[in-house]
Rosetta silent file (secondary structure, phi, psi, omega in degrees, C-alpha in Angstrom):
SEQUENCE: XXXXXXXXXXXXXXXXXXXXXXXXXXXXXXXXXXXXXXXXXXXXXXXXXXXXXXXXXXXXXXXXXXXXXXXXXXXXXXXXXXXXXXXXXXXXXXXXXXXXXXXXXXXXXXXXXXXXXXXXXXXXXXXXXXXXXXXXXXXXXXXX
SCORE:     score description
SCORE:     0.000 S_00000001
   1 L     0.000  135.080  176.860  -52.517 -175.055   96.747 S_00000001
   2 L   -58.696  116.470  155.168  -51.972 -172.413   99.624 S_00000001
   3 L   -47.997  176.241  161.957  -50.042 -169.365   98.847 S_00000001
   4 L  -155.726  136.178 -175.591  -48.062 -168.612  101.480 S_00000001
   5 L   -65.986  126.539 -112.749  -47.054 -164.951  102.182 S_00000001
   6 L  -142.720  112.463  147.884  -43.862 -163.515  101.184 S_00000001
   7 L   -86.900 -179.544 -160.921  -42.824 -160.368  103.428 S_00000001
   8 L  -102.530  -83.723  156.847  -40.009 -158.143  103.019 S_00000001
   9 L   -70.701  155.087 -177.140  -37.698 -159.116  106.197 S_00000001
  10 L   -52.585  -32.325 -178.010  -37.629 -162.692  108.154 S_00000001
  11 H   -72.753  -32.888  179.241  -38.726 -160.642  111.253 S_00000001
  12 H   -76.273   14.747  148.806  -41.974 -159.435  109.622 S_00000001
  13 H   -91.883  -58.117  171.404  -42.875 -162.849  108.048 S_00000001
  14 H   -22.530  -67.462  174.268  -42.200 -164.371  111.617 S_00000001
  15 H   -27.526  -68.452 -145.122  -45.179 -161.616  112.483 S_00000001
  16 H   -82.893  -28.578  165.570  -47.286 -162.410  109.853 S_00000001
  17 H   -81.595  -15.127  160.473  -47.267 -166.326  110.110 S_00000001
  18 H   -80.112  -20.855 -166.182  -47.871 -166.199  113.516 S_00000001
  19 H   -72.100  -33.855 -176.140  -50.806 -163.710  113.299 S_00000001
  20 H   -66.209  -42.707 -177.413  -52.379 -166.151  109.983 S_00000001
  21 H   -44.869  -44.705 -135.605  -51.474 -169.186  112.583 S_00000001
  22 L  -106.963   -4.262 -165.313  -52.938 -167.541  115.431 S_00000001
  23 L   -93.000  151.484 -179.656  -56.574 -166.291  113.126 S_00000001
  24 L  -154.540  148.665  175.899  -60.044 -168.253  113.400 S_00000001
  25 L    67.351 -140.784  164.026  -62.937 -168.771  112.064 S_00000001
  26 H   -47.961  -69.831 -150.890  -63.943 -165.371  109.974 S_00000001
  27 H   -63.955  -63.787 -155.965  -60.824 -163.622  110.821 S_00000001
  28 H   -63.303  -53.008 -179.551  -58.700 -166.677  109.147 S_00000001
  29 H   -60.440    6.203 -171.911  -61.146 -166.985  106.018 S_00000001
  30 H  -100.245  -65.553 -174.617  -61.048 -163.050  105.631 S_00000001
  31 H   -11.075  -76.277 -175.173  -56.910 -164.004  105.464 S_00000001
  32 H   -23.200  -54.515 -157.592  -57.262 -166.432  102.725 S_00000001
  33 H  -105.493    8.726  151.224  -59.070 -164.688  100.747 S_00000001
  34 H   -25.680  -56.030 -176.614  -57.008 -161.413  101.605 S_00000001
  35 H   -84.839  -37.110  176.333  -54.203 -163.208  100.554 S_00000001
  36 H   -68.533  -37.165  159.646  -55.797 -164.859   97.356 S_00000001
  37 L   -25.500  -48.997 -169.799  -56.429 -161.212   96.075 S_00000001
  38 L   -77.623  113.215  166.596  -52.911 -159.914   96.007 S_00000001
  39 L   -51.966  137.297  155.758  -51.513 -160.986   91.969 S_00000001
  40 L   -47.470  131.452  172.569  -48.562 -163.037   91.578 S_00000001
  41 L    93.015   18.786  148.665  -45.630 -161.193   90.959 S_00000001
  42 L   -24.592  173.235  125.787  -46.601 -158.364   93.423 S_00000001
  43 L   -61.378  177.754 -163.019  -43.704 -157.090   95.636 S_00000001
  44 L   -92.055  159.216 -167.656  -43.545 -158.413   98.647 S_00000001
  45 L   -82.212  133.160 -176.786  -46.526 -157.650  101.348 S_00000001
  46 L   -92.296  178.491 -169.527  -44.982 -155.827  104.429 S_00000001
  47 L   -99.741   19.022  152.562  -46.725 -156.453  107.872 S_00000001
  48 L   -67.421  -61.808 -126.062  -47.882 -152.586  107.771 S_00000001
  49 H   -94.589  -31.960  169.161  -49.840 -153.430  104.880 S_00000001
  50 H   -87.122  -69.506 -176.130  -51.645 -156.946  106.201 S_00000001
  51 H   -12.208  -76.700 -173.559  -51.589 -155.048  109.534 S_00000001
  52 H   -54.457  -39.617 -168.551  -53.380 -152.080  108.261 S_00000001
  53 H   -77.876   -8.635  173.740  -56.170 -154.382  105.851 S_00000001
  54 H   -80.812  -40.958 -167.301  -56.923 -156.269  109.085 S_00000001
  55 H   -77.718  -31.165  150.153  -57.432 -153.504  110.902 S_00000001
  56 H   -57.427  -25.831 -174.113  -59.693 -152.034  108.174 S_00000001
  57 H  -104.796  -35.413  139.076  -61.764 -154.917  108.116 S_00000001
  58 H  -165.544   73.665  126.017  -62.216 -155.280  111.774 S_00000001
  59 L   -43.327  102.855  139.776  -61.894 -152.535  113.714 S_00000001
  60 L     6.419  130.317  156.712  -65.209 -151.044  114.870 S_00000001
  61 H   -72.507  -13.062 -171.767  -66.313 -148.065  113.309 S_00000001
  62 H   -86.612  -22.271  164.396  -66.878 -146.626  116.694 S_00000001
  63 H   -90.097  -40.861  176.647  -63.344 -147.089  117.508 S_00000001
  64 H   -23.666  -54.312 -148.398  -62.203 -146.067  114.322 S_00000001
  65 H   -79.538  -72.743  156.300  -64.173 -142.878  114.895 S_00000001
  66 H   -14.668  -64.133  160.506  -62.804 -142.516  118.562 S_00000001
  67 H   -48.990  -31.035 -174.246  -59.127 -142.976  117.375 S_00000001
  68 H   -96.337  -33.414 -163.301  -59.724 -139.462  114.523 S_00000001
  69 H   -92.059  -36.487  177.615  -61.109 -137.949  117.230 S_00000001
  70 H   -61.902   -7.994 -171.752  -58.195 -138.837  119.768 S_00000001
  71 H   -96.154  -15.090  178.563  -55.980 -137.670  116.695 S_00000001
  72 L   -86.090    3.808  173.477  -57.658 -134.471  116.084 S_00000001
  73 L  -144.603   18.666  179.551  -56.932 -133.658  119.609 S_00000001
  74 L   -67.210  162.538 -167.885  -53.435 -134.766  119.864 S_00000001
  75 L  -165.257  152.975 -153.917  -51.255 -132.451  121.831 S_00000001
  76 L   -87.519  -48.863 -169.688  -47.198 -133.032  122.640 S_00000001
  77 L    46.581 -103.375  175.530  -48.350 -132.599  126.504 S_00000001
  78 L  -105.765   15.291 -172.698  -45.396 -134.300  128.647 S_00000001
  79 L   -75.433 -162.134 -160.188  -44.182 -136.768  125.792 S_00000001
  80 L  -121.747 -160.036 -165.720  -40.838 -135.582  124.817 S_00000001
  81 H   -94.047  -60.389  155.479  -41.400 -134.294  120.715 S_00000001
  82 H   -34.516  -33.916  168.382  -40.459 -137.887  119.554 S_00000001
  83 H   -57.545  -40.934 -163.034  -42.769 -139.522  121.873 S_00000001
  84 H   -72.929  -41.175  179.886  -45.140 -137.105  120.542 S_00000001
  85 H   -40.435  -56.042 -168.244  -44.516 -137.936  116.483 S_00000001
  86 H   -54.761  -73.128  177.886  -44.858 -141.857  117.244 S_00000001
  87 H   -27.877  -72.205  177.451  -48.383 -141.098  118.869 S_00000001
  88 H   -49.064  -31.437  165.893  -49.248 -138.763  115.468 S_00000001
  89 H   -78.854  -27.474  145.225  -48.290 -141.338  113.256 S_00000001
  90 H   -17.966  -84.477 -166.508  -50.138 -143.617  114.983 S_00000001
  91 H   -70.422  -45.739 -171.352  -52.962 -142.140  115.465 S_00000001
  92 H   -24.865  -52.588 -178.946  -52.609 -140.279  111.802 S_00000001
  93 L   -64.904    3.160 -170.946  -54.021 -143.004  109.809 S_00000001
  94 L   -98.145  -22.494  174.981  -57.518 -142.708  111.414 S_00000001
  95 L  -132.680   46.705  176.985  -57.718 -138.993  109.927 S_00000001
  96 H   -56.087  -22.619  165.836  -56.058 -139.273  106.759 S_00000001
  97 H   -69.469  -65.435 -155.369  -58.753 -136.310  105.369 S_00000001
  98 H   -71.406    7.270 -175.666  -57.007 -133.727  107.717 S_00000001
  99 H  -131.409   29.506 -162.992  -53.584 -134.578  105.825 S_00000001
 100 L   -52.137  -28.753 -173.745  -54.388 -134.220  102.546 S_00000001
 101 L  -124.983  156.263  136.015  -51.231 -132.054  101.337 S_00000001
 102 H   -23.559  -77.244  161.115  -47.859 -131.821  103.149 S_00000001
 103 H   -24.360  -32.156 -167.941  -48.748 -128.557  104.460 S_00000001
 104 H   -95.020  -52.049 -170.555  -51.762 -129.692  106.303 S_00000001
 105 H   -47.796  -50.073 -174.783  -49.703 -132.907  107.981 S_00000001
 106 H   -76.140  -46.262 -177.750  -46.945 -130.184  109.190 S_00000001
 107 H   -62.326  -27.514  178.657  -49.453 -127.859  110.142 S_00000001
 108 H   -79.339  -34.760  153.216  -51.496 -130.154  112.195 S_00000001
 109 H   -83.404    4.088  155.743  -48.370 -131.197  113.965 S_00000001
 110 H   -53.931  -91.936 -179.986  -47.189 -127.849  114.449 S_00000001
 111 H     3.455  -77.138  121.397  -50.955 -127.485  116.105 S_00000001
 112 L    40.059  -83.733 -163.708  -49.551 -130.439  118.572 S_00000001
 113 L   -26.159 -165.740  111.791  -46.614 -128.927  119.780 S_00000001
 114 L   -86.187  174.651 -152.271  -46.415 -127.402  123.410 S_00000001
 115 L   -65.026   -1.151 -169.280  -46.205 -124.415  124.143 S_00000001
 116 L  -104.056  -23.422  171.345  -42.119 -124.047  124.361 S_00000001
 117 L   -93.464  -35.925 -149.364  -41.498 -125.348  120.695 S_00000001
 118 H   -59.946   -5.884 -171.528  -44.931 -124.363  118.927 S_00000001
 119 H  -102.514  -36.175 -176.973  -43.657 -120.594  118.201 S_00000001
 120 H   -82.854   -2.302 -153.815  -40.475 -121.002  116.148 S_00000001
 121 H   -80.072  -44.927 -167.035  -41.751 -124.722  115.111 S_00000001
 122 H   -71.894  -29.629 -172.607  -44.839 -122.523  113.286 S_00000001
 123 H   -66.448  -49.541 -171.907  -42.580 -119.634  112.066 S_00000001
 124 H   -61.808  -39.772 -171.597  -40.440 -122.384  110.253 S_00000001
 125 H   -42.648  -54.549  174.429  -43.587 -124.261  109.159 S_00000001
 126 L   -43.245  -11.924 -174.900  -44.305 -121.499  107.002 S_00000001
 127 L   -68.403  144.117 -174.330  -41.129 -122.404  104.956 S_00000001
 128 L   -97.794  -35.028 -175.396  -42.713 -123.864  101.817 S_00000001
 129 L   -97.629   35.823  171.971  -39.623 -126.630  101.328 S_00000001
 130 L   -87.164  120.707 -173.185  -40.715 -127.617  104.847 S_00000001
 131 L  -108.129 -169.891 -156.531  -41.685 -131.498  105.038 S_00000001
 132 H   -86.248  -80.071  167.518  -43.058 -133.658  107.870 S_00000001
 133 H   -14.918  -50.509 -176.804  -39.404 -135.073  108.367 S_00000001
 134 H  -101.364  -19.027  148.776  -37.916 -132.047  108.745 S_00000001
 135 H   -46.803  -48.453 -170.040  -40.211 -130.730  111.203 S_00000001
 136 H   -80.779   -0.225  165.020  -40.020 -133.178  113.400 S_00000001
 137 H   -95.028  -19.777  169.499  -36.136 -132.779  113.377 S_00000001
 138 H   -75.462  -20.018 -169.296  -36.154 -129.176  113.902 S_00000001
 139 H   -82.434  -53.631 -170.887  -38.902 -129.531  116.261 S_00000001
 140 H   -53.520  -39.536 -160.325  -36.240 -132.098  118.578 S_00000001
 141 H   -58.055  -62.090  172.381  -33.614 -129.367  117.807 S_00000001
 142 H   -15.751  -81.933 -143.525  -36.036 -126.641  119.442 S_00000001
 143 H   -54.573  -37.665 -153.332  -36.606 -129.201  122.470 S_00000001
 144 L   -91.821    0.000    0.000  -33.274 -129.726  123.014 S_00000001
């Protein structure tokens, strides 16, 4: 008998039964047994979480490695400070070793910033009950 995969909202099961619909070959038998893996009585699997184990399994390493390097060189440029956060979160998971603590995640998106937020964005960074969250809302306050 098939399982069949139980996501946390109707839009992200929509997602995820089209992408197992839409899989061949290799890709659909890496699903299967993807899927056969996860114990009964799990919570339910969000489409990050298939998302991300596909994309571990095949993605290139050569893009992987491309992607840490585009993240390791991210920079705010013209985005607006939100644009730039989506891009770093993006991008983030390809260089999870540079983010090891809170501190290093705010500091590398300090790092980021341009040049009109990046001086009080760094002074606050130093704040020790400074998270990721609250950078990036003080950093829109800055911009704004």
């Amino acid at each position: 008998m098939h399982k069949t995969l139980r996501v946390v909202r109707s839009t992200e099961m929509e997602g995820v039964e089209l992408a197992s619909y839409r899989l061949k070959g290799v890709a659909y038998s890496w699903f299967e047994m993807w899927e056969d893996s996860r114990e009964e009585g799990n919570p339910p699997v969000r489409w990050s979480e298939f998302a991300d184990g596909f994309i571990d399994h095949f993605l290139p390493a050569e893009t992987k490695a491309d992607r840490a390097v585009e993240f390791e060189t991210l920079k705010q440029g013209s985005r607006n400070v939100w644009e730039y956060h989506m891009e770093f979160v993006r991008l983030s998971k390809y260089a999870v070793h540079m983010m090891l603590t809170m501190e290093a995640r705010v500091r590398r998106f300090v790092q980021g910033l341009s040049p009109l937020v990046i001086n009080e964005a760094a002074t606050t960074a130093l704040n020790s009950d400074m998270n990721y969250g609250r950078m990036v809302e003080f950093s829109q306050a800055m911009e704004a």
